[in-house]
N, C-alpha and C positions, 0 to 999 in steps of 0.2 A: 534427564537434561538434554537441553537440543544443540545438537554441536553449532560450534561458533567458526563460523563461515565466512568468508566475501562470498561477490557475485559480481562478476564482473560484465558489463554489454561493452555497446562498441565507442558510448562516451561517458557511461559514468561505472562507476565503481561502489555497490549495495555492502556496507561494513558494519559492522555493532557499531553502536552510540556508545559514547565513553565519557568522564565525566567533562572533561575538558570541553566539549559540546556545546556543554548548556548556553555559553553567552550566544553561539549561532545559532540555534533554539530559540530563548531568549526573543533575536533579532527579527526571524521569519516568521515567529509567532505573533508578532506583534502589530501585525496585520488588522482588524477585524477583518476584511475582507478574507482571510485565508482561515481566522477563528471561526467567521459564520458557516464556515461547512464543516467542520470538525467539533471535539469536544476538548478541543484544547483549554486549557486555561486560557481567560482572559478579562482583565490583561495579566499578560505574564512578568513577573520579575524573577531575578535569576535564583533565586531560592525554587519556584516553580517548575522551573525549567531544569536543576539539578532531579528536583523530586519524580517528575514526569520521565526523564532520562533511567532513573534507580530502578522505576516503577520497570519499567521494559526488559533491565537487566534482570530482577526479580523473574519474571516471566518468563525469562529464558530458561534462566536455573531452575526452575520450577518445569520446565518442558509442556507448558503453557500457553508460549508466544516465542514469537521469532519476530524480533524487528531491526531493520537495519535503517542506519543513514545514507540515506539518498545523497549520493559527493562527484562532484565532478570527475573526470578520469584525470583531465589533463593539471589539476591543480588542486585537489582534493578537499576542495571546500564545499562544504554543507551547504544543501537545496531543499530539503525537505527530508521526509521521514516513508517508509512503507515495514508494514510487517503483516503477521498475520495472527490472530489470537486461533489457538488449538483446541480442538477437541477429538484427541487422538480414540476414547472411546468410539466415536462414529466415522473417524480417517476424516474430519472435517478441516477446513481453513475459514476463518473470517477474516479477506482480505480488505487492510484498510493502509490508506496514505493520503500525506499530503504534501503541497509544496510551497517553497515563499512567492511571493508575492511576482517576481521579479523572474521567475522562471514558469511561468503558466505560457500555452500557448507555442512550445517549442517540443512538444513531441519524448518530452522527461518522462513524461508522466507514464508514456504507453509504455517506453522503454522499460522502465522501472516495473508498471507493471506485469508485462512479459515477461520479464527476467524472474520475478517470484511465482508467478502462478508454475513457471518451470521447475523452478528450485522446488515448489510444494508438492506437484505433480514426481518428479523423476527422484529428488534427494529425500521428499519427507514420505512419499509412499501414502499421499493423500489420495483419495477417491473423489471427494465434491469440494471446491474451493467457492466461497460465495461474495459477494460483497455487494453490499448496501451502501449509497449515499441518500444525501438530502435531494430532494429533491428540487432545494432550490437553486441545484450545482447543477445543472443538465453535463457540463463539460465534463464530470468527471462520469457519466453514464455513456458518454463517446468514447470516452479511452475504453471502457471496458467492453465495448462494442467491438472495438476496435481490438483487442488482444483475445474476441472472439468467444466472451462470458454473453448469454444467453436473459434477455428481459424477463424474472419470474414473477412479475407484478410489483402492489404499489401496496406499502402498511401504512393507510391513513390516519395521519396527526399520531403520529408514533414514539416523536420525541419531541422534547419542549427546551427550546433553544434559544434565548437572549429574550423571552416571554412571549416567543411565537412557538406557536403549535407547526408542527414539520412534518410532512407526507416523506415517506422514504422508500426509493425506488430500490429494487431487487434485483441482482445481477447474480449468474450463477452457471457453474461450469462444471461436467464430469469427467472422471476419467479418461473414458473412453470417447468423449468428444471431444478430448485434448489431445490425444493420442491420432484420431482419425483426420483431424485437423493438421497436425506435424505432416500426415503422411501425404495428405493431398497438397500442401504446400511443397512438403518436399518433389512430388512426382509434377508441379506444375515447372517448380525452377528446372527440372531437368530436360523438360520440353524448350526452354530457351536457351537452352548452350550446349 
């Protein structure tokens, strides 16, 4: 089983999804715009959106996955989702999230995803954390740029999504370039103060 955790950054707060959720689930799912990069249901009603919440709990207990709700710090309402599917035989992560609608564009996303590839790296004693999107999301190949995952190419028409065929870009991070990264970050802030 994979222990059940927060994660806290400097504005939101990474917690298990619980069943009470689903209606904000539910809400941000309800998108397409936010369905067309994900495999969410859609559309969702709240039968889906309990099911989809169980499914994640499962996967905890199972020591499988780790997913938490993406929730404001200052008011702890639900923005989206980030976890990461396990495969602890090879120390792996497949890091996957997403957000509503209404929060893209404001810097959640790296946050959010910062804060797990940490959690995977320091608490889960993972070696390579990887994540794929669609590629028809470039925004979310920038955050992972950006929290310093590495471009491992493109798995063309990989998945088949609302009846389009989908290119999926490859992102991917080791240990020891997570690690060397902290340090050089660290040693750069120390030159400024």
């Amino acid at each position: 089983m994979t222990p059940v955790v927060t994660v806290q950054t400097r504005r939101l707060l990474l917690r298990p999804f619980q069943p009470a959720d689903a209606e904000a689930v539910r809400c941000l799912a309800a998108s397409q715009e936010v369905a067309a990069g994900t495999f969410l249901p859609h559309p969702m009603d709240r039968q889906a959106a309990q099911d989809w919440i169980m499914d994640r709990v499962k996967d905890q207990a199972a020591g499988t996955g780790v997913t938490f709700a993406i929730t404001l710090a200052e008011n702890t309402k639900v923005i989206g989702s980030i976890g990461m599917e396990l495969i602890p035989a090879h120390e792996q992560g497949r890091l996957s999230y997403w957000l509503g609608r209404d929060y893209w564009n404001r810097g959640y996303g790296t946050e959010a995803v910062t804060a797990l590839v940490e959690y995977g790296f320091n608490c889960l004693k993972l070696h390579r954390i990887y994540a794929p999107h669609f590629h028809t999301n470039p925004a979310s190949g920038r955050v992972l740029q950006k929290v310093g995952l590495t471009h491992e190419g493109r798995l063309r028409e990989h998945y088949l999504r609302f009846g389009q065929r989908i290119d999926v870009e490859l992102y991917g991070i080791l240990r020891e370039e997570f690690v060397n990264m902290k340090a050089t970050n660290k040693d750069l802030a120390g030159h400024h103060g």
